[in-house]
Every structure is written in C-alpha cells, then in structure tokens.
N, C-alpha and C positions, 0 to 999 in steps of 0.2 A: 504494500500500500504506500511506498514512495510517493510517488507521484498522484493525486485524489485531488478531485476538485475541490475537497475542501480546504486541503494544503495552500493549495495556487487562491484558493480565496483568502484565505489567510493572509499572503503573502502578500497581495495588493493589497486590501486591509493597511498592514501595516507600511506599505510603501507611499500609498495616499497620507497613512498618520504623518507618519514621518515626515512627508514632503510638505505638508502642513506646519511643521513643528511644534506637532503636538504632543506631549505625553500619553500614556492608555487611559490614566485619570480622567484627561480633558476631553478627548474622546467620548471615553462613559456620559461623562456631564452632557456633553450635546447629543448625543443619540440616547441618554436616559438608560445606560446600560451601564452593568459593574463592569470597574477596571479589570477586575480578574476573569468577566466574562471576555473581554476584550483581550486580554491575552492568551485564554483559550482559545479562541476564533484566529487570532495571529499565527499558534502553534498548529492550527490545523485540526486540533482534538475534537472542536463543538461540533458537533451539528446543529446547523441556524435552522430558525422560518423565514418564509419568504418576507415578515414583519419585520427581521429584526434584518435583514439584507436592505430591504427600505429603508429603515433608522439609519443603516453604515451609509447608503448610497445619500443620501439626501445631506447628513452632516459632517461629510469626505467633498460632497458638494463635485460627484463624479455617478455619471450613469451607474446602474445594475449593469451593464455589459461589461463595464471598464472594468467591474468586480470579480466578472466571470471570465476571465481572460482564457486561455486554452494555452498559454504558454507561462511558466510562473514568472512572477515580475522581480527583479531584484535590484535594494536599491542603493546606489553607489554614493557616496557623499561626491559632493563640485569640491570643488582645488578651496574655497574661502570656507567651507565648512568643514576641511580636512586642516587648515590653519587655524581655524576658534578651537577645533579638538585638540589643536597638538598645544593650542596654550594652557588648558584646562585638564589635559587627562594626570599628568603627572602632580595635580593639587592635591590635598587631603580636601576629604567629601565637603566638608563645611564651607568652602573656596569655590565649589565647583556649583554648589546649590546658592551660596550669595551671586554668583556669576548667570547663575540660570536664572534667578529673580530680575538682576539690573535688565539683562535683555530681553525678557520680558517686558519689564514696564515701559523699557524706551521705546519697545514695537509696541507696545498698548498707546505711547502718547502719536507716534509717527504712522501709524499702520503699515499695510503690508506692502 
C-alpha cells in the first residue's frame, strides 16, 4: 500500500499547508478540524469524507482535483526559504518559536 490515494492526498494536503505557511494547528482552525486529525490525513493513515475533502479544499483555497492528484506532490523549499531555515535551524527551540511569532505578525500587518 505505498502508493494509495490517500497517501498522495495527504501529500498535497500538506504541500498546499505548507505552501501557505501554515502550521496543522492553523489548518484545523480554518477547516474546523483537529490538528492531529490533520496530521493523520498528511500521513496518509485517515480515511476522509467527501465533507471533510471540502473543508481541506475550500481553506487550502485549491480545487478537490488539485487534492486528488494521480501523481504524489512533493514539496521543495525556494532558495529564500532554504536561507530563513539555515538561520533558524541551528537555534534552541525558544529562538526558533520567538522567530516564528515576529514573522508572523509582520505578515499579519503586510499581508501576503
């Protein structure tokens, strides 16, 4: 069972999160679903309803097709996301979570 649609849905799932920059948290919060349902769905393990594929599709703010893809999506960090990582990975966690908050807020005042 490698390869399963539900995997490959997982997989955009989290590539759509991601490419969001969103946590599985923030996720839940907009589609009304737990974080750790959302990381089931990621891993591949859930099996969904067709409801809660509409909850993901609608606050991914990407069709049910893009969801359903037939080839698994995976997702690469850009060259400036691979640069905010390499300043941040080597902090201790309290460094890395004040640094998640500031950028945060400055894309809450700037938008996207």
């Amino acid at each position: 069972m490698k390869d399963n649609i539900y995997r490959r849905l997982g997989a955009a799932v989290r590539y759509y999160r991601v490419k969001n920059g969103w946590t599985q948290e923030e996720l839940g919060e907009r589609a009304a679903l737990h974080p750790s349902y959302i990381g089931q769905i990621e891993r591949g393990i859930k099996k969904i309803s067709i409801l809660t594929l509409e909850k993901l599709s609608k606050s991914l703010k990407v069709k049910i097709s893009d969801l359903l893809q037939e080839k698994e999506i995976v997702y690469k960090p850009t060259s400036w996301e691979k640069k905010l990582i390499g300043i941040i990975k080597d902090r201790p966690v309290r460094y890395q979570i004040a640094a998640y908050r500031l950028l945060k807020e400055v894309f809450k005042n700037f938008g996207k």
